[in-house]
C-alpha positions as a Markdown table, in Angstrom:
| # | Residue | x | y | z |
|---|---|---|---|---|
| 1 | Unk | -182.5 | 98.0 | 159.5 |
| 2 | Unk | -179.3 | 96.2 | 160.7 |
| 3 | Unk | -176.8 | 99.0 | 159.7 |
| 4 | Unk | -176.5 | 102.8 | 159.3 |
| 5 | Unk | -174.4 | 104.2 | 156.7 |
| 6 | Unk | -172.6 | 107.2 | 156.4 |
| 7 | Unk | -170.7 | 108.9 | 153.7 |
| 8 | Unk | -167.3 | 109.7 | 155.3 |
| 9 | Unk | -166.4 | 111.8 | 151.5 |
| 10 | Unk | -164.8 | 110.8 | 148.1 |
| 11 | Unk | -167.4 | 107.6 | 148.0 |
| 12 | Unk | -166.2 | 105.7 | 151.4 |
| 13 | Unk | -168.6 | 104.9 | 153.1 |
| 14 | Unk | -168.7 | 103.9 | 157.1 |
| 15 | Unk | -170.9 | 101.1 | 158.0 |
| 16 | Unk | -172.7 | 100.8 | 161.8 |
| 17 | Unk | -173.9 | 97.6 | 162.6 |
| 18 | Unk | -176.7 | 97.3 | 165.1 |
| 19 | Unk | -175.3 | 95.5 | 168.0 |
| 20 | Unk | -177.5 | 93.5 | 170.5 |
| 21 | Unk | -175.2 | 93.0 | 173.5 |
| 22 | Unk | -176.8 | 91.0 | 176.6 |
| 23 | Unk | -175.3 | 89.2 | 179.8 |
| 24 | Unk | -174.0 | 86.6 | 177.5 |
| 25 | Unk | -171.9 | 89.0 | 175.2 |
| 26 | Unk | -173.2 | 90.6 | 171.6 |
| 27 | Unk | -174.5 | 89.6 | 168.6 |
| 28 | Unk | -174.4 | 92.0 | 164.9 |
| 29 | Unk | -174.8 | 91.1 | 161.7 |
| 30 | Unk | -171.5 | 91.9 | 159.7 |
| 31 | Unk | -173.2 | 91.2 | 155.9 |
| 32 | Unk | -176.3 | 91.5 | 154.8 |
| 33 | Unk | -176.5 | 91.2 | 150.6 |
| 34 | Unk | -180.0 | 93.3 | 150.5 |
| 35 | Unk | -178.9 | 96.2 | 152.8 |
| 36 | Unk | -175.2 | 96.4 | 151.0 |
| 37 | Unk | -177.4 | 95.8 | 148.0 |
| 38 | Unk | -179.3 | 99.0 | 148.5 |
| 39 | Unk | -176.1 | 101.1 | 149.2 |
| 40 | Unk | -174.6 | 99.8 | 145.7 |
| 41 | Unk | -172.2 | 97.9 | 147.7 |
| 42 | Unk | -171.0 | 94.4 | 145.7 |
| 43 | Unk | -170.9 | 91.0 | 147.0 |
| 44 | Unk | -167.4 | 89.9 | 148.6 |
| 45 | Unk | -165.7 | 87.4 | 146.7 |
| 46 | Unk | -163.0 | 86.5 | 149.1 |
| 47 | Unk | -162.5 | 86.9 | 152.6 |
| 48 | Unk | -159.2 | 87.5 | 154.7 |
| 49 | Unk | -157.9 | 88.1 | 157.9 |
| 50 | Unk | -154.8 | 89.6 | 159.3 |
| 51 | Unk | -153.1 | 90.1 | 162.6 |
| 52 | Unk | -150.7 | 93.4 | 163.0 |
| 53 | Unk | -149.1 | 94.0 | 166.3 |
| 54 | Unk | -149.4 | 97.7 | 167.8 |
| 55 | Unk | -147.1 | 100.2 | 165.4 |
| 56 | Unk | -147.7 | 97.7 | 162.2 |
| 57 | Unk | -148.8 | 99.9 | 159.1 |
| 58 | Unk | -150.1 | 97.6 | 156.4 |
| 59 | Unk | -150.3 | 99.4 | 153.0 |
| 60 | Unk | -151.2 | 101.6 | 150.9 |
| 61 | Unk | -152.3 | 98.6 | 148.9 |
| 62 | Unk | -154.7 | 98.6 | 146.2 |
| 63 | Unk | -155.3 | 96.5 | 142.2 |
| 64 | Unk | -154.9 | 98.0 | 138.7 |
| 65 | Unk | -157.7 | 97.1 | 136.3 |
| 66 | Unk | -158.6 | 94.9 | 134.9 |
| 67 | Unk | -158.3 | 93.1 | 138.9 |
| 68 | Unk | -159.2 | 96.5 | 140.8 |
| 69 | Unk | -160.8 | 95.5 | 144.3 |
| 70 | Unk | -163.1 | 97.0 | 146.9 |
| 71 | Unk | -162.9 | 96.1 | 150.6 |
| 72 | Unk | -165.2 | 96.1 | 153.3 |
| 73 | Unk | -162.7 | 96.4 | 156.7 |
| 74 | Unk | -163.6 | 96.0 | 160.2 |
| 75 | Unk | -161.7 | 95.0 | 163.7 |
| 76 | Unk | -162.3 | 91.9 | 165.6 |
| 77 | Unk | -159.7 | 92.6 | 168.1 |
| 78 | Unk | -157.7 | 95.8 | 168.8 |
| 79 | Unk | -158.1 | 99.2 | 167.1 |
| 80 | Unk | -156.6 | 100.7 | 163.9 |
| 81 | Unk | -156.3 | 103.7 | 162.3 |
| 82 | Unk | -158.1 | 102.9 | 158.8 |
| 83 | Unk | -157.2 | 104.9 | 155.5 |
| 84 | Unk | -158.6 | 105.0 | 152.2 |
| 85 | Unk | -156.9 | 107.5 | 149.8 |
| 86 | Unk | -158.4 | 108.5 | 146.0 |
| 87 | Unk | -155.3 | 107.0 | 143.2 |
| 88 | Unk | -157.8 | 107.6 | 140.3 |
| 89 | Unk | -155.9 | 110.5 | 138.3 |
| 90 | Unk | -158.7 | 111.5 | 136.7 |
| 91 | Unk | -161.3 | 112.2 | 139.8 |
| 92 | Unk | -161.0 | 115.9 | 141.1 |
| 93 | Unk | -160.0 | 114.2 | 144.7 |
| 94 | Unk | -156.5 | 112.3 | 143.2 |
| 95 | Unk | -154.3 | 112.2 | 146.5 |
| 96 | Unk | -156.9 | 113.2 | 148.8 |
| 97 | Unk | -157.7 | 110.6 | 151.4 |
| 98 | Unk | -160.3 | 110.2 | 154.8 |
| 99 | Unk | -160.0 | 107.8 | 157.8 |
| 100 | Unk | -161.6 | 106.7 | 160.7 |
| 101 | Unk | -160.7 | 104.5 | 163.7 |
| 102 | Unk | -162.1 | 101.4 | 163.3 |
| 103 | Unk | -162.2 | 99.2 | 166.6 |
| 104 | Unk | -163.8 | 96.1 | 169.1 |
| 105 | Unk | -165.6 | 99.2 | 171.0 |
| 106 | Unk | -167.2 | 100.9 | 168.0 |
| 107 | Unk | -167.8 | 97.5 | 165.5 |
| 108 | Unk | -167.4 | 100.1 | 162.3 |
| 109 | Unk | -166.8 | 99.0 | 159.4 |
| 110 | Unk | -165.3 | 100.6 | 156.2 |
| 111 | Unk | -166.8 | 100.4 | 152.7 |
| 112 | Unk | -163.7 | 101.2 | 150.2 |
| 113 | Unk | -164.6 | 101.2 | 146.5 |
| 114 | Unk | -162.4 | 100.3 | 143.9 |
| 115 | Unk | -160.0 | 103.0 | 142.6 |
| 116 | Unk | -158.5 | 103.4 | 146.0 |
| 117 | Unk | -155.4 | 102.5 | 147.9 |
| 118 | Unk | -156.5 | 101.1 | 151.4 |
| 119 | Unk | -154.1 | 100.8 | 154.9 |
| 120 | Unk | -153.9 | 101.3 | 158.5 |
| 121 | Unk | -151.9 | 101.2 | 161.8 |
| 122 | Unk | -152.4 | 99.3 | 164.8 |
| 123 | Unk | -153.0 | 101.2 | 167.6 |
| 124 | Unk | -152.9 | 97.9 | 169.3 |
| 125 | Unk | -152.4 | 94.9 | 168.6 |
| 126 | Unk | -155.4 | 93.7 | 166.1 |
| 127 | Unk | -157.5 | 91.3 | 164.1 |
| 128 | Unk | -158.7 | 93.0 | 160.8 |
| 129 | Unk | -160.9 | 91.2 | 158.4 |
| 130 | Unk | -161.6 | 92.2 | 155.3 |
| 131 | Unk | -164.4 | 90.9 | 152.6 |
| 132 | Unk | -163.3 | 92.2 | 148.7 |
| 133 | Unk | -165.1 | 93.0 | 146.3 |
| 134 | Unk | -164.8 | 93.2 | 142.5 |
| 135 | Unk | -162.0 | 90.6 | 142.0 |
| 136 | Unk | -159.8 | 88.1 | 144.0 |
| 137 | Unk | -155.8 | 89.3 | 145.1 |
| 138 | Unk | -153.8 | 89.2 | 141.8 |
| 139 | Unk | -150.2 | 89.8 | 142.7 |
| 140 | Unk | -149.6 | 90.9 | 139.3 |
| 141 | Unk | -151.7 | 93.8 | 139.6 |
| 142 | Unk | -150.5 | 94.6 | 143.2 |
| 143 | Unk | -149.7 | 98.4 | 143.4 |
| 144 | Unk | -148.8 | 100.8 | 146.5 |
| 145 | Unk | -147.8 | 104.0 | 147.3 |
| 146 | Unk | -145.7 | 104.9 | 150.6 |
| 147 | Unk | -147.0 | 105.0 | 153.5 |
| 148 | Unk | -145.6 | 108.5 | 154.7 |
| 149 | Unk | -148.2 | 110.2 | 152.6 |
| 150 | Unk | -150.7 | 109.7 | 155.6 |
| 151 | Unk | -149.7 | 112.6 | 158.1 |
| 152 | Unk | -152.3 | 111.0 | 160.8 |
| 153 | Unk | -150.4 | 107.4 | 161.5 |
| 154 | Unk | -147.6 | 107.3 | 164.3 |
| 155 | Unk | -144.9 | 107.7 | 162.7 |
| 156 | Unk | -142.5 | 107.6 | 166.2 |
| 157 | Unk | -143.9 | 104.0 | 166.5 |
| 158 | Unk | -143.7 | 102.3 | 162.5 |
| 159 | Unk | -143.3 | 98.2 | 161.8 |
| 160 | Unk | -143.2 | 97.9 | 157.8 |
| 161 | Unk | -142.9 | 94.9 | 155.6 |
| 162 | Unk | -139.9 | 95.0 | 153.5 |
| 163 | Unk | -142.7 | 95.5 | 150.4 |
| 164 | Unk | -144.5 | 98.2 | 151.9 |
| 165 | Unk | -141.1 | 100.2 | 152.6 |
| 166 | Unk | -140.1 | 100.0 | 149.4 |
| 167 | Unk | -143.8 | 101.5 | 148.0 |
| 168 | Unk | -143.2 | 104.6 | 145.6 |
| 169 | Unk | -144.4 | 108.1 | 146.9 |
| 170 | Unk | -147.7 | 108.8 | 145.1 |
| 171 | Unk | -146.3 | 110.8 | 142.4 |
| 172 | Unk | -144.3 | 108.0 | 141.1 |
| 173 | Unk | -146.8 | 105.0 | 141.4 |
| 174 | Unk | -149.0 | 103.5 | 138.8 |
| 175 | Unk | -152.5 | 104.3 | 139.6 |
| 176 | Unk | -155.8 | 104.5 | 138.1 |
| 177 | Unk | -156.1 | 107.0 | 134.7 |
């Protein structure tokens, strides 16, 4: 099997590839439909990619229904600080949220399900990619909520977007009923 899963709580899931380093460099499989298949993961609809110097925090982003979105996130370069918090109102874990470094080193990867606002930090400077899931980025159904909620990130060392400094606390944002 070319990946191990394990369920990091509320439904997110963190996905170890198999990596066959040699003298050359590595080589690991990132997708695989059958084995995300098998762990009720969709198929990725769209793929992006972002660079985020060290101290960038990118989020809490996530999609209202009808255009709600799941992510699979992993590094390429760097290491982040990678967060997934519950936004559905009605699950008994509203507001509660896990995370796990994701890096170069460790080649996880993070399996967010719809019905959750996703971000991170660079801890250095990084390449994240990200497949999703569900539906492709509709700005009209863009939500956030502020990123001082997580207590983890580095908050002595912060670069926000305009956007994501003006994101509501999560008392105030429009989330999932």
């Amino acid at each position: 099997m070319p990946f191990d899963f394990e369920e990091l709580g509320l439904g997110v899931m963190l996905i170890k590839p198999k990596v066959f380093p040699d003298n050359r460099g590595y080589f690991k499989e990132v997708f695989k439909e059958s084995e995300f298949k098998k762990m009720g993961i969709p198929i990725p609809l769209q793929v992006n990619v972002s660079y985020s110097k060290r101290g960038v925090i990118r989020g809490l982003h996530y999609q209202l229904q009808p255009k709600e979105q799941g992510k699979i996130v992993t590094v390429l370069k760097g290491k982040i600080l990678d967060v997934a918090v519950d936004v559905r109102r009605s699950s008994q874990n509203f507001g509660k949220y896990v995370y796990t470094e994701l890096n170069e080193e460790n080649h996880f990867m993070l399996w967010i399900p719809p019905g959750f606002a996703h971000g991170f930090q660079a801890l250095k400077d990084s390449v994240v990619l990200y497949f999703v899931t569900h539906n492709e980025y509709s700005p009209q159904h863009e939500r956030c909520i502020n990123y001082s909620y997580v207590k983890e990130w580095n908050k002595n060392e912060v670069i926000l977007s305009d956007k994501d400094a003006k994101c509501p606390p999560i008392d105030k944002a429009e989330v999932f009923e």
